[in-house]
VMD Tcl script that draws the C-alpha trace (Angstrom):
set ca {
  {0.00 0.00 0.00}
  {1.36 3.67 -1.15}
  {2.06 6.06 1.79}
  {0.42 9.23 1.85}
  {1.77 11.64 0.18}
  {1.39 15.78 0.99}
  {3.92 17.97 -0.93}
  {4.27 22.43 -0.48}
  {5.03 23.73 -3.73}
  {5.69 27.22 -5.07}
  {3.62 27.63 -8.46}
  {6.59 28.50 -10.13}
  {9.39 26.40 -8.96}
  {11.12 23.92 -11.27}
  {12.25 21.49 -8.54}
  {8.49 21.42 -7.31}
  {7.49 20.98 -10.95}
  {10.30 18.42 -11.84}
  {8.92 16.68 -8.25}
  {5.01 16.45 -9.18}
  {6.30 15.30 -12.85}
  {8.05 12.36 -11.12}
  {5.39 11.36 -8.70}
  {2.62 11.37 -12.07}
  {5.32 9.39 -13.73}
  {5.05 6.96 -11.10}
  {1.37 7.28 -10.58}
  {1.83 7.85 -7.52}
  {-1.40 10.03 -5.29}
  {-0.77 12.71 -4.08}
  {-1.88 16.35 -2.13}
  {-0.01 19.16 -2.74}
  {-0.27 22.94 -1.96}
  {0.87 25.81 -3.95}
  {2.22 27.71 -1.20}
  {2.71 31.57 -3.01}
  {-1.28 31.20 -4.61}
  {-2.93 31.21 -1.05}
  {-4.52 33.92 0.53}
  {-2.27 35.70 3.20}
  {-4.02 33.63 6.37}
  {-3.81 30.58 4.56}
  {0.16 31.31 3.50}
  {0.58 32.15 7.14}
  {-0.97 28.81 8.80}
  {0.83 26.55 5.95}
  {3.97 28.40 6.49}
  {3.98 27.18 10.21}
  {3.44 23.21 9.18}
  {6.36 23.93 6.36}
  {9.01 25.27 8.88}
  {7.67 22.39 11.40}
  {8.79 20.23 9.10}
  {11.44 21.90 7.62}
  {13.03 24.94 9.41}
  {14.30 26.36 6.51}
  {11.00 26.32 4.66}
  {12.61 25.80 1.51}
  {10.51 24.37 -1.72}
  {9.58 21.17 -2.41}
  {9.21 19.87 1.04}
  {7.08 16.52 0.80}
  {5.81 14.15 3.54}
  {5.68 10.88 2.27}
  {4.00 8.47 5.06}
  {6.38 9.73 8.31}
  {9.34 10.24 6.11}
  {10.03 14.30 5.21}
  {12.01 15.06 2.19}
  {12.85 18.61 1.17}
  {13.73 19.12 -2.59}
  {14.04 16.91 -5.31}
  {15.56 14.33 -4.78}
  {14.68 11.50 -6.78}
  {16.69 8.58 -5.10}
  {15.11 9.18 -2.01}
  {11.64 10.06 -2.92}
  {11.26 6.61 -4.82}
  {13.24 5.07 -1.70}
  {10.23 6.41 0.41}
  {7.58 5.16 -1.86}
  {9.05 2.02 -2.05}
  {9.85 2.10 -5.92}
}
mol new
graphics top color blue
foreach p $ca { graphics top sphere $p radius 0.5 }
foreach p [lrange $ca 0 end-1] q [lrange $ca 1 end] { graphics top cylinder $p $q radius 0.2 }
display resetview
């Protein structure tokens, strides 16, 4: 069974893009949120979970099951998916 997968994104970042490319390549599920397109409250809140996750709120970060990855790295996001 796939682990849940929740990834923050900026609209306009290639390593987010070159991230959701390789999960739909792998048809993999996943949530994601386009961090810079939310209202100001919204960034705010989501902003908070990021730096929670990853202090350095840097773009992609993805949760995959427990597992937090930040950027693109393909190795380990296949590693976590078990691919």
């Amino acid at each position: 069974m796939q682990p849940s997968v929740k990834i923050y994104t900026l609209s306009t970042c290639s390593h987010c893009k070159s991230t959701k490319k390789l999960l739909d390549e792998c048809h993999v599920q996943y949530e994601f949120t386009d961090v810079d397109l939310l209202s100001n409250e919204e960034k705010k809140i989501i902003i908070e979970d990021v730096r929670k996750l990853n202090p350095q709120c840097t773009f992609p970060t993805l949760v995959i099951g427990d597992k937090v990855i930040v950027g693109f790295d393909e190795t380990k996001i296949r590693k976590a998916l078990g691919l």
